[in-house]
C-alpha positions in Angstrom: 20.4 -33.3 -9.0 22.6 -30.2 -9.2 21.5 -27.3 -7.9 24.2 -25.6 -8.0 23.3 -22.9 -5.3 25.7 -20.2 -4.1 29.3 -19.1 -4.8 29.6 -18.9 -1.0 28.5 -21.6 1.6 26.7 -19.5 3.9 25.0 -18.0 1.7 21.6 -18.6 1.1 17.7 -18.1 -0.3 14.7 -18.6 0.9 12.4 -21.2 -0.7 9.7 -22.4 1.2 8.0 -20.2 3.7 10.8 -18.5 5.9 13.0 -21.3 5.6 16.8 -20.9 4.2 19.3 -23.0 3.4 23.2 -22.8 2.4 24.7 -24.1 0.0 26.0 -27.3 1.5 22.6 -28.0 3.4 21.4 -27.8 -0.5 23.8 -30.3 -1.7 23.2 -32.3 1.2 19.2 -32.1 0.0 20.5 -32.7 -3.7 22.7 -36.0 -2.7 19.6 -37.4 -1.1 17.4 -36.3 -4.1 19.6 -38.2 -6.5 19.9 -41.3 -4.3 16.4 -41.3 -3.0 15.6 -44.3 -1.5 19.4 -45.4 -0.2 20.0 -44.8 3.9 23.3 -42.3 4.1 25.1 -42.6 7.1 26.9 -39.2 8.8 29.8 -40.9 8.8 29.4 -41.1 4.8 27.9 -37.5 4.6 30.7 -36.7 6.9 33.2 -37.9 4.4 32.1 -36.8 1.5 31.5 -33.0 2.3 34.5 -33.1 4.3 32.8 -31.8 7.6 32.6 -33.0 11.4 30.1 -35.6 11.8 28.3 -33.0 14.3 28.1 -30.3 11.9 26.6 -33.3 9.6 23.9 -33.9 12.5 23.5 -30.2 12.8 23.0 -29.6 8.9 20.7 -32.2 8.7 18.1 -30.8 10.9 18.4 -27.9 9.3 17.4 -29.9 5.8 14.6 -31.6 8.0 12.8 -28.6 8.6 13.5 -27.7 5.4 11.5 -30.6 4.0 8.9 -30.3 6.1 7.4 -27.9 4.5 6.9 -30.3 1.2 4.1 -33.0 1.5 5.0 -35.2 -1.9 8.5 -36.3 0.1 10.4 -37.0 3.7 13.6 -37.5 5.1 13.4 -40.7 6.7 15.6 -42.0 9.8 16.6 -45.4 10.5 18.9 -46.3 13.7 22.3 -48.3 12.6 21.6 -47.1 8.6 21.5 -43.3 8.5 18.9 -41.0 6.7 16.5 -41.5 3.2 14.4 -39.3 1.2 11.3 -41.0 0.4 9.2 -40.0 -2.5 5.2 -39.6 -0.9 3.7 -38.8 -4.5 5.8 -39.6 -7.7 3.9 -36.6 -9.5 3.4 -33.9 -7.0 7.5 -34.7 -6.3 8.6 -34.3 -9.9 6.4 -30.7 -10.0 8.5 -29.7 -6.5 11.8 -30.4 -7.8 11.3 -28.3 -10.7 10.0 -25.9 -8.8 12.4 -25.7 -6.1 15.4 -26.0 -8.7 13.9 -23.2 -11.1 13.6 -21.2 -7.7 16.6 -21.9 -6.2 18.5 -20.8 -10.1 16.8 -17.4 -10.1 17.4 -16.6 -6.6 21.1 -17.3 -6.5 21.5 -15.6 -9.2 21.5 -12.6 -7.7 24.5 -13.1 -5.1 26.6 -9.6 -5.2 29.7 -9.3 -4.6 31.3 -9.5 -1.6 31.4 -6.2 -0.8 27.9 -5.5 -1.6 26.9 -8.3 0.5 29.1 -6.4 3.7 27.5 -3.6 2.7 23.8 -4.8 2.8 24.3 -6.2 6.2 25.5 -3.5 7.7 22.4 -1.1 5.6 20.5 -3.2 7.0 21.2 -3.6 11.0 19.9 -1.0 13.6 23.0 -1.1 15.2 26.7 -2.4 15.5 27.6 -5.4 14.2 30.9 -7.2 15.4 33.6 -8.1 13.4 33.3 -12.0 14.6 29.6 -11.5 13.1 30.8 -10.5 9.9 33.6 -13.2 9.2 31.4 -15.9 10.1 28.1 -15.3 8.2 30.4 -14.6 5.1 33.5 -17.4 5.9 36.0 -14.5 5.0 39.2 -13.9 7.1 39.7 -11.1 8.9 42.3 -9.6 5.8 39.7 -10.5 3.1 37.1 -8.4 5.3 39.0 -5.5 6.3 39.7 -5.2 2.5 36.0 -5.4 1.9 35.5 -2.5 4.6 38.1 -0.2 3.1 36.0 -0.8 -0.1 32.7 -0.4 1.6 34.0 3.3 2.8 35.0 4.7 -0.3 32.0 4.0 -1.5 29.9 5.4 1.6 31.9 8.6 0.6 30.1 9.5 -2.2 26.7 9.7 -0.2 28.0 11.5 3.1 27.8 8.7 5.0 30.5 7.0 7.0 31.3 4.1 8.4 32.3 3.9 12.4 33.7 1.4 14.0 34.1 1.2 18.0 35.9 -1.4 19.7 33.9 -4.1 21.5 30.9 -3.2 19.3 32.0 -3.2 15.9 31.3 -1.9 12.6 28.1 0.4 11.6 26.8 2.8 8.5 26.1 6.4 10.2 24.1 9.6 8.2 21.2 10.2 7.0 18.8 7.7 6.1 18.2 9.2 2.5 21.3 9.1 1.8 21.1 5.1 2.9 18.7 5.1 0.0 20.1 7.0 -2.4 23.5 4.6 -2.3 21.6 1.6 -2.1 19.2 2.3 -5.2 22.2 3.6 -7.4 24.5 0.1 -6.4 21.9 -1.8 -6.5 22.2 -3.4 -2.9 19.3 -5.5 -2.8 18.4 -8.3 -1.0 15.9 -11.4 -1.3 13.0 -8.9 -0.1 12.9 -6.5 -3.2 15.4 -8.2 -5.7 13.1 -8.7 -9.0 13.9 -12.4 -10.0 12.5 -13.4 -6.4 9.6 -11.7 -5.9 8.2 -10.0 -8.8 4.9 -10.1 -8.7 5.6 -7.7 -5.2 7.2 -5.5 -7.8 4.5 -5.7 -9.9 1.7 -5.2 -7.4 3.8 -1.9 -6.5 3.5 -1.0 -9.9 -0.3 -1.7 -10.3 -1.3 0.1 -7.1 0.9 3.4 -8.1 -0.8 3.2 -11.8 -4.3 2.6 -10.3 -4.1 5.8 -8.1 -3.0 7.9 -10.6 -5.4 6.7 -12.8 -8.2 7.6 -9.7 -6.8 11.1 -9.7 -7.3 11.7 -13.1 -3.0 12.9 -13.3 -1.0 12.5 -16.2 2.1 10.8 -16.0 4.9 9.4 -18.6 6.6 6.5 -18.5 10.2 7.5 -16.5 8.0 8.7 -13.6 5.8 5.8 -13.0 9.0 3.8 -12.8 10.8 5.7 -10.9 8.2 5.6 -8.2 8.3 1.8 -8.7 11.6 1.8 -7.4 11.1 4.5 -4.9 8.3 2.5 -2.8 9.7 -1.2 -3.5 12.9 0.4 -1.7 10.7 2.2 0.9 9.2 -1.0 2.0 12.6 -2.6 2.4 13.9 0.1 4.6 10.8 0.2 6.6 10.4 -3.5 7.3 14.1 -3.0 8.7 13.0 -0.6 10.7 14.7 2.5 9.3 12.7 5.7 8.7 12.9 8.9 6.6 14.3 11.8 8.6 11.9 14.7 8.6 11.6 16.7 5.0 12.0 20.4 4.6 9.0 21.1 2.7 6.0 21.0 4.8 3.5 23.1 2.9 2.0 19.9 0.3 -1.0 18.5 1.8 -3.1 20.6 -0.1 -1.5 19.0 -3.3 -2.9 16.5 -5.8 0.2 14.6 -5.9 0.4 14.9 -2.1 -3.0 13.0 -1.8 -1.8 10.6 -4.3 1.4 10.3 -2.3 -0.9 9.7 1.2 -3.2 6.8 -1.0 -0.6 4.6 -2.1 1.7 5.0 0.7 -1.5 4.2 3.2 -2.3 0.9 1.2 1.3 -0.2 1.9 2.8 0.8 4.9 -0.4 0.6 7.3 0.2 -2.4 8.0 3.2 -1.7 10.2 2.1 0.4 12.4 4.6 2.7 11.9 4.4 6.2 13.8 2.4 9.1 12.3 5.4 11.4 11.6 7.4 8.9 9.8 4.2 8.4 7.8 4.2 11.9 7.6 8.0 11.9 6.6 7.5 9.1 3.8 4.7 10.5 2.5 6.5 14.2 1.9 9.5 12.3 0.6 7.3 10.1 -2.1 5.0 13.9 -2.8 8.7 15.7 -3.8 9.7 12.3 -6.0 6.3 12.7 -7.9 6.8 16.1 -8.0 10.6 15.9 -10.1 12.0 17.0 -7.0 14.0 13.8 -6.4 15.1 11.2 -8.4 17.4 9.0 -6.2 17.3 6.0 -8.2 17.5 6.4 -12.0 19.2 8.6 -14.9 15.9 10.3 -16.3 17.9 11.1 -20.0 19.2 7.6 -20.2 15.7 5.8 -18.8 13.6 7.4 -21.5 16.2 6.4 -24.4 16.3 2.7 -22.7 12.4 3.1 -22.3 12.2 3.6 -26.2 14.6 1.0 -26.9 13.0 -1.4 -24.8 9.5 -0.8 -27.3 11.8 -0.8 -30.4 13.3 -4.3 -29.3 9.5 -5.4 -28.6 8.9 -5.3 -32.0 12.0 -6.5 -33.3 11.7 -9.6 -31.3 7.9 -10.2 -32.1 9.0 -10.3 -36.1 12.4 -12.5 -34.8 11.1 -15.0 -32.6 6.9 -14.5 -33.1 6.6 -13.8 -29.4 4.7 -10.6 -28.7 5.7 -9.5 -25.1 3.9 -6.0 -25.2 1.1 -7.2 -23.2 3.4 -7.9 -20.7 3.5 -4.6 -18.7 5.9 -6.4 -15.6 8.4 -7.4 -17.9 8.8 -4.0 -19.5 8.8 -2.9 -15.8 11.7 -5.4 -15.4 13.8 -4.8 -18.0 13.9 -0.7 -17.5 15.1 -1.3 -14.0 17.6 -3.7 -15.1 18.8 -1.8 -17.8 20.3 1.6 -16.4 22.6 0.4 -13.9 23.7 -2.2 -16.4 24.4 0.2 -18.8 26.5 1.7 -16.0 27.9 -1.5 -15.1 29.3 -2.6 -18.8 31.0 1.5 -18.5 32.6 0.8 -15.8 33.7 -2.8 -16.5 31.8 -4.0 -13.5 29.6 -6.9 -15.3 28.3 -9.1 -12.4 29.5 -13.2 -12.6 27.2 -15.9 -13.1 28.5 -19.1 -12.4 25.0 -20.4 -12.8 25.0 -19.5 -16.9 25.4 -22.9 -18.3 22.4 -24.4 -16.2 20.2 -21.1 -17.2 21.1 -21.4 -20.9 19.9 -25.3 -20.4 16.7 -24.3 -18.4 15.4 -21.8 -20.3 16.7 -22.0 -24.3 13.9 -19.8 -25.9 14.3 -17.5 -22.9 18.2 -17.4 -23.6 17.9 -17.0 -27.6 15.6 -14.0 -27.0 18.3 -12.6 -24.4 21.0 -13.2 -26.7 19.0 -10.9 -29.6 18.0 -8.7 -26.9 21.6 -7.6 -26.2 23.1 -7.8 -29.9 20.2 -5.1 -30.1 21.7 -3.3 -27.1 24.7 -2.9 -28.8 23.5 -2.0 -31.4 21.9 1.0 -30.3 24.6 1.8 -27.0 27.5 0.3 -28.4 27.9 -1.7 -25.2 28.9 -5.6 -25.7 26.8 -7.3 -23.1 28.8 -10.3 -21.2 27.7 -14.2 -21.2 27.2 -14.0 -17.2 24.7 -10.8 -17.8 22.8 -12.4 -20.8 21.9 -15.4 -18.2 20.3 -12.7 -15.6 18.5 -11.1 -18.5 17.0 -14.8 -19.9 15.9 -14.9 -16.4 13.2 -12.2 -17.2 12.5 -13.3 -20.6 11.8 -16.3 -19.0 9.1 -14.8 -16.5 7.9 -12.8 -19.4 7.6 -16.2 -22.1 5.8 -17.6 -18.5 3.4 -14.8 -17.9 1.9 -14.8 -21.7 -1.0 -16.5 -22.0 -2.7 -15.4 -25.1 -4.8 -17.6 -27.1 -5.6 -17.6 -31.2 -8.4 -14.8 -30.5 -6.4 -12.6 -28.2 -7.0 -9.1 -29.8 -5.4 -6.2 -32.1 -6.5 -2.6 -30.9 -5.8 0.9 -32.6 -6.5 3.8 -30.3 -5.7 7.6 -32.1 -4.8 10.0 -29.4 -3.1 13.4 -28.9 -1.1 11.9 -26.1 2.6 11.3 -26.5 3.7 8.2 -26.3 5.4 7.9 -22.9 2.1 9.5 -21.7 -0.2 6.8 -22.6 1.2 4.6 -19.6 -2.1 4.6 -17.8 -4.3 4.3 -20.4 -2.6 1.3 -21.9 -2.0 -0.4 -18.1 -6.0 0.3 -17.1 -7.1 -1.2 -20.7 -4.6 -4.6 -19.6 -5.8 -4.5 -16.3 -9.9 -4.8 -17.5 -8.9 -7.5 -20.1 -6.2 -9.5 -19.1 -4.7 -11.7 -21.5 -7.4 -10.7 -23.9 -5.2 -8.1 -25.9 -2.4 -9.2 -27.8 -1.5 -5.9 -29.3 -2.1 -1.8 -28.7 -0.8 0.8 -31.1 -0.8 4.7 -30.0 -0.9 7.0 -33.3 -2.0 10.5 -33.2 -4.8 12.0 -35.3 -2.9 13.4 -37.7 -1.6 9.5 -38.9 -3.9 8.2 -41.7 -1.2 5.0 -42.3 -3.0 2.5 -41.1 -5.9 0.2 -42.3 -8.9 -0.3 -40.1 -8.8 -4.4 -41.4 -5.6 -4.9 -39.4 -6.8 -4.3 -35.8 -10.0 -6.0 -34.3 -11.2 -2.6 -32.3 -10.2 1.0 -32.8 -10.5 3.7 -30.4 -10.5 7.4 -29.9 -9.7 9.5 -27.6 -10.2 13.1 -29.3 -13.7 14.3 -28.8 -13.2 17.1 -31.2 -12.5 15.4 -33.9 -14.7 15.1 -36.6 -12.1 13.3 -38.9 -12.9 10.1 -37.1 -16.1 8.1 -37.3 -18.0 4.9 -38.3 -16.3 2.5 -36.8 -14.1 4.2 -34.4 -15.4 4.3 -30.5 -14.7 7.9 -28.4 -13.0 6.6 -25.0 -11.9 8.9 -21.9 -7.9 9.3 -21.8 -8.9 7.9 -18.0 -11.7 5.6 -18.9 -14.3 5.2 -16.6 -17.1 1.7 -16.3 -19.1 3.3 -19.4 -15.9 3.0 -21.3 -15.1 -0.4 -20.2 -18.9 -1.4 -21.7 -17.7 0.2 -25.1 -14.3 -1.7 -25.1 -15.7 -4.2 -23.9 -18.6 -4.4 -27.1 -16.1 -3.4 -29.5 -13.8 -5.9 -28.7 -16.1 -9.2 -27.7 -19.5 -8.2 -28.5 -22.1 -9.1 -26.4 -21.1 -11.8 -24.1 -23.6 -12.8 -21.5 -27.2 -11.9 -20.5 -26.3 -9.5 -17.9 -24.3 -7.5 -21.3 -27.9 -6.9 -22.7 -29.5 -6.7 -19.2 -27.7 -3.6 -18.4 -29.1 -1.5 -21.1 -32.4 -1.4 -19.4 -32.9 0.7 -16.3 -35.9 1.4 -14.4 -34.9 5.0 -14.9 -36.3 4.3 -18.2 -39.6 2.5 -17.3 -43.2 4.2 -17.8 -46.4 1.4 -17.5 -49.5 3.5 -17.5 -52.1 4.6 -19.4 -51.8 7.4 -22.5 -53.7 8.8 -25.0 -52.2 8.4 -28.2 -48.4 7.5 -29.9 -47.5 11.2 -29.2 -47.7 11.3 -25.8 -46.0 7.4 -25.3 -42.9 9.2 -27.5 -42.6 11.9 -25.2 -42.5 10.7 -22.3 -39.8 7.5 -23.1 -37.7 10.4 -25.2 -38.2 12.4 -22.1 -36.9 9.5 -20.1 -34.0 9.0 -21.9 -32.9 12.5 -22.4 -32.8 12.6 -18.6 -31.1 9.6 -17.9 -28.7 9.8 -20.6 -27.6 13.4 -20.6 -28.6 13.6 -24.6 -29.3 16.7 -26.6 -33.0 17.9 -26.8 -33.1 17.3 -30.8 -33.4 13.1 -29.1 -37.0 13.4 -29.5 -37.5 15.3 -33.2 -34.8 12.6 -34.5 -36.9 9.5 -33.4 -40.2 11.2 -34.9 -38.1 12.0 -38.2 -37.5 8.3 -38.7 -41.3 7.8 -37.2 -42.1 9.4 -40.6 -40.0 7.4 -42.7 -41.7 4.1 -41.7 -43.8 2.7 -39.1 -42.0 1.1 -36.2 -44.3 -1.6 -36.0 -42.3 -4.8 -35.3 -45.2 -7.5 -34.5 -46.4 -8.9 -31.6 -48.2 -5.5 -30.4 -44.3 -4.1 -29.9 -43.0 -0.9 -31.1 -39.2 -0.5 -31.5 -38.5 3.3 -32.7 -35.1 4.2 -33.2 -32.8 6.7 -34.7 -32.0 6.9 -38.4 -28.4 6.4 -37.4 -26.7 5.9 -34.5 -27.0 8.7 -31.9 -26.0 8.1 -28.4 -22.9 7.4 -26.6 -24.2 4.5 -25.2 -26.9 1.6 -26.0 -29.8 1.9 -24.4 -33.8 1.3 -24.3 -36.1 3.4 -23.2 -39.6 1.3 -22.4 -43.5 2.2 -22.3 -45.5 -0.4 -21.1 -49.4 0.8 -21.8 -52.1 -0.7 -19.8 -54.6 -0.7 -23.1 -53.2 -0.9 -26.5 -53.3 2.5 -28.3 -53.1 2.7 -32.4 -49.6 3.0 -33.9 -49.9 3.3 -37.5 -53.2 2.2 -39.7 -53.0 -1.2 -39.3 -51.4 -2.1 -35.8 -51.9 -1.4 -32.3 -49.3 -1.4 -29.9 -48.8 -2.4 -25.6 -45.2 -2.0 -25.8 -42.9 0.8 -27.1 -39.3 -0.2 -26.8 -36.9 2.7 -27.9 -33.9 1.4 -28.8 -30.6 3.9 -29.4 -27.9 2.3 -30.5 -24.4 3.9 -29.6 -22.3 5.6 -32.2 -19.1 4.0 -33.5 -18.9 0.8 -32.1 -19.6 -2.0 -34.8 -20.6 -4.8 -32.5 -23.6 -2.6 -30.8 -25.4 -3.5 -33.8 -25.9 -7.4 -32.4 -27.6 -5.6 -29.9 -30.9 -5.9 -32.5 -30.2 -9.8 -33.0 -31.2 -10.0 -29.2 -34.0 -8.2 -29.1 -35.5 -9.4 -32.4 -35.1 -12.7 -31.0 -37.2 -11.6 -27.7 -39.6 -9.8 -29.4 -41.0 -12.6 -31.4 -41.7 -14.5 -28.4 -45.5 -14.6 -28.0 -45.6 -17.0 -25.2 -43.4 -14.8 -22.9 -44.8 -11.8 -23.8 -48.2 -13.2 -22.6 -46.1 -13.8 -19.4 -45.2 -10.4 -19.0 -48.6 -9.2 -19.2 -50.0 -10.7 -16.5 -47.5 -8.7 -14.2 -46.1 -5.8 -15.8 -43.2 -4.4 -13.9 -39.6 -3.6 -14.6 -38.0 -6.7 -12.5 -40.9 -8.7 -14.4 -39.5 -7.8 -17.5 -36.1 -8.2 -16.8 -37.2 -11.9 -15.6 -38.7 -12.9 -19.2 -35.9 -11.0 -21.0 -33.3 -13.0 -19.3 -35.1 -16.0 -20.3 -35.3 -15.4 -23.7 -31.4 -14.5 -24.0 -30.3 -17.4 -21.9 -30.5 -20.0 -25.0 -27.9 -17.3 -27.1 -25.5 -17.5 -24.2 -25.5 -21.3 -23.3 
């Protein structure tokens, strides 16, 4: 089993836990994968790798540890034979090999160059590191690295940072540590901690947590911006787990801010838990307030992201009619693909296209993933005029891949409209908090504005609103927030799967809207449950005249001694009942008297609210457990009997 790890032998990735292995120790692991079950000597291993029979002995407890931390297989030692992988559990071992290989592709894919790699070691040490360091972690002669430092210092140039050496000591980066940042983010010199193939869902928690306080706060924000912070605080993190810090920021005068209390929130959820010291919190905190603010962009082109944010929704489509794979519900891979993009944009400029040795293997692994990457780029040069190289497609399938593997969207996964005055890089939020409350529920979301009438309502399971002004809009469009709060999630929620469990019709009723007493006549039980709900609900006085109007059109009467007045048509913004229990039956028309008055206002705009009257229908005819209810008449009573009644529509 070829792995086929790293261009250079010391180099490695991390797999399991902490652990790391080179490249050798991993075709050491991959010989004894093949030939599982057959005792290697050193002496063979020695041979065949062309090494001391010590550094075999040395390697291989290295690979020990390694497997150690897999239970479905061990390396086995036998005095006077040599060393065996047995296989503990034929299954579980099959599953970790494909793991571990998958893993082990993506993460070597993203070896830099040489000098990059020089680079990143020395970005990332807190102080000198010597020369003999240097040529041994990177088996590079002391030519090949002197070549790689003269490189390494042209580049430092550009940022005002230099590089010192001092005899004994050796070689380190000195200036300021945002200008560290600022020529790491624009060459890309990442390592296994932040690099987006490894550890992507860290990306994409970064990502959620930034969206979700903005969200909290209520503040707009477009696409280019949201990103940008991504790739501020992944990069943040890095340099704080190394231990570097933020210098102290000019501006001082933001706390008052909104975006400096946004800046404090997500920077607290991450970096607490280093205990780093107050005034480099302080320091980061500043430094993310002035990013949020337009002050800084350190890490992306904002012209060129927006055109390759657009591109990246144009393509979306493009590929959904090409390959029938809709990947707009996947917010991380659109996260991944607009951070890949710019600097390889820059990269095919400059005829610096990164090497792949590992593109065969990837085109093998992953054939759908590479098809769509292969599309993917004859649309990119389409639209740049860039050709994208064979080496670069590979890295590229590599997030198709996650994409294709993060989609799990079954036949009734669901087609929204929403018609809002926001642009459509500003609709970020509202599209991720939507995602976030109904994960792979949504196959598809489409922003037009209100001035669009191209579009028919049969083609989308829900449509949405967020103009309240409108009056061009109704029937069977729902009015959401543009930051949609729980009562919004209920009318998403209905619109797009009904009513789906008792506690869906349970939370209609409130005790807020409970009377049991005595009154004299239907008058009087009217006004006080309208009275109720007008308080409760925040609705417009007129509640009370529009439930007598329909009063007067017909009686009410449902059976059963209930009531259920309504509106004429929907009112409300909400569903909800308003109930009057009486403790002696009082006449409600000619011929019926009445012990419980159930007003029932269905919310406007939402089509699926109308099921609502299937469940209570369904209660109301139930003599036996209205009998039940009488003998103890209180709110948590009725909830009780309700819930029994519902419980057979929900089995």
């Amino acid at each position: 089993m070829d792995w086929g790890i790293l261009e250079n032998e010391t180099e490695g990735v991390r797999i399991a836990g902490d652990k790391m292995l080179t490249k050798r120790q991993y075709s050491i692991l991959s010989f004894y994968v093949e030939n599982r079950g057959t005792y290697v000597s050193s002496n063979e291993l020695a041979a065949m790798f062309d090494i001391s029979v010590r550094t075999v002995k040395n390697e291989l407890k290295i690979v020990r540890d390694f497997c150690d931390s897999y239970s479905s297989f061990v390396l086995d030692t036998l005095a006077g034979k040599g060393t065996r992988l047995c296989v503990l559990d034929d299954a579980a071992f099959e599953k970790d090999m494909e793991i571990l290989r998958k893993k082990t592709l993506q993460l070597s894919c993203n070896t830099k160059n040489r000098v990059h790699s020089v680079m990143k070691m020395l970005m990332d040490a807190t102080g000198y590191v010597s020369k003999y360091t240097l040529t041994e972690t990177f088996y590079i002669s002391e030519s090949t690295l002197y070549h790689a430092l003269n490189e390494i210092k042209k580049l430092l140039k550009q940022y005002d940072l230099a590089l010192v050496h001092k005899t004994n000591l050796g070689y380190k980066i000195e200036g300021r540590e945002i200008d560290k940042r600022m020529c790491i983010a624009k060459n890309e010199i990442n390592d296994e901690s932040t690099d987006h193939f490894a550890l992507s869902e860290d990306v994409s928690n970064i990502y959620n947590v930034v969206a979700d306080v903005f969200f909290k706060y209520h503040y707009q924000i477009n696409e280019q911006t949201i990103q940008n912070i991504t790739a501020h605080i992944a990069l943040t993190l890095r340099r704080v787990r190394k231990g570097h810090f933020i210098e102290q920021q000019m501006e001082q005068d933001m706390p008052d801010s909104t975006e400096y209390q946004i800046s404090t929130e997500i920077l607290t959820r991450f970096l607490t838990r280093y205990r780093i010291k107050k005034q480099y919190m302080m320091n980061e905190i500043n430094l993310l307030t002035q990013t949020i603010l337009g002050k800084l962009d350190y890490s992306r082109n904002d012209h060129l992201q927006k055109e390759v944010n657009d591109f990246i929704n144009d393509s979306f489509l493009y590929i959904r009619n090409k390959f029938c794979v809709n990947f707009e519900p996947a917010e991380s891979l659109k996260l991944f693909l607009a951070l890949h993009l710019v600097p390889l944009i820059y990269r095919i400029k400059s005829g610096t296209q990164l090497n792949n040795m590992m593109a065969p293997e990837i085109k093998q692994s992953f054939p759908l993933a590479y098809d769509i990457a292969l599309y993917f780029t004859l649309l990119i040069k389409e639209r740049f005029h860039l050709n994208v190289s064979a080496d670069e497609i590979s890295y590229l399938s590599l997030y198709f891949n996650y994409g294709l593997e993060n989609i799990h969207l079954g036949n009734s996964a669901k087609k929204i409209l929403i018609i809002t005055s926001l642009r459509k890089s500003e609709t970020v939020l509202l599209r991720h908090k939507i995602l976030t409350w109904f994960p792979n529920q949504i196959a598809e979301i489409t922003f037009i504005t209100g001035d669009n009438d191209d579009f028919d309502t049969e083609d989308y399971d829900a449509i949405f609103s967020t103009d309240r002004n409108s009056e061009k809009y109704k029937g069977g469009i729902t009015l959401i927030s543009i930051f949609p709060d729980e009562k919004d999630f209920e009318k998403i929620n209905l619109a797009i799967n009904g009513y789906t469990d008792t506690d869906s019709i349970l939370e209609k009723f409130s005790e807020d809207c409970y009377f049991y007493g005595e009154v004299k006549d239907k008058e009087e039980i009217l006004d006080i449950i309208c009275r109720n709900a007008i308080e409760k609900y925040k609705l417009d006085d007129e509640f009370l005249e529009v439930i007598k109007a329909r009063e007067q059109i017909t009686s009410s009467y449902f059976g059963n001694c209930i009531a259920i007045p309504h509106p004429l048509t929907p009112f409300s913004d909400e569903t909800f009942v308003s109930l009057g229990v009486l403790k002696k039956p009082i006449a409600w028309d000619k011929n019926h008297n009445v012990r419980v008055v159930m007003l029932v206002s269905i919310e406007k705009n939402n089509p699926k609210a109308f099921q609502f009257w299937y469940y209570m229908s369904t209660f109301v005819r139930n003599e036996e457990l209205l009998q039940n209810f009488f003998k103890k008449p209180s709110f948590l009573r009725f909830t009780e009997i309700l819930k029994i009644s519902l419980e057979k529509d929900f089995d």
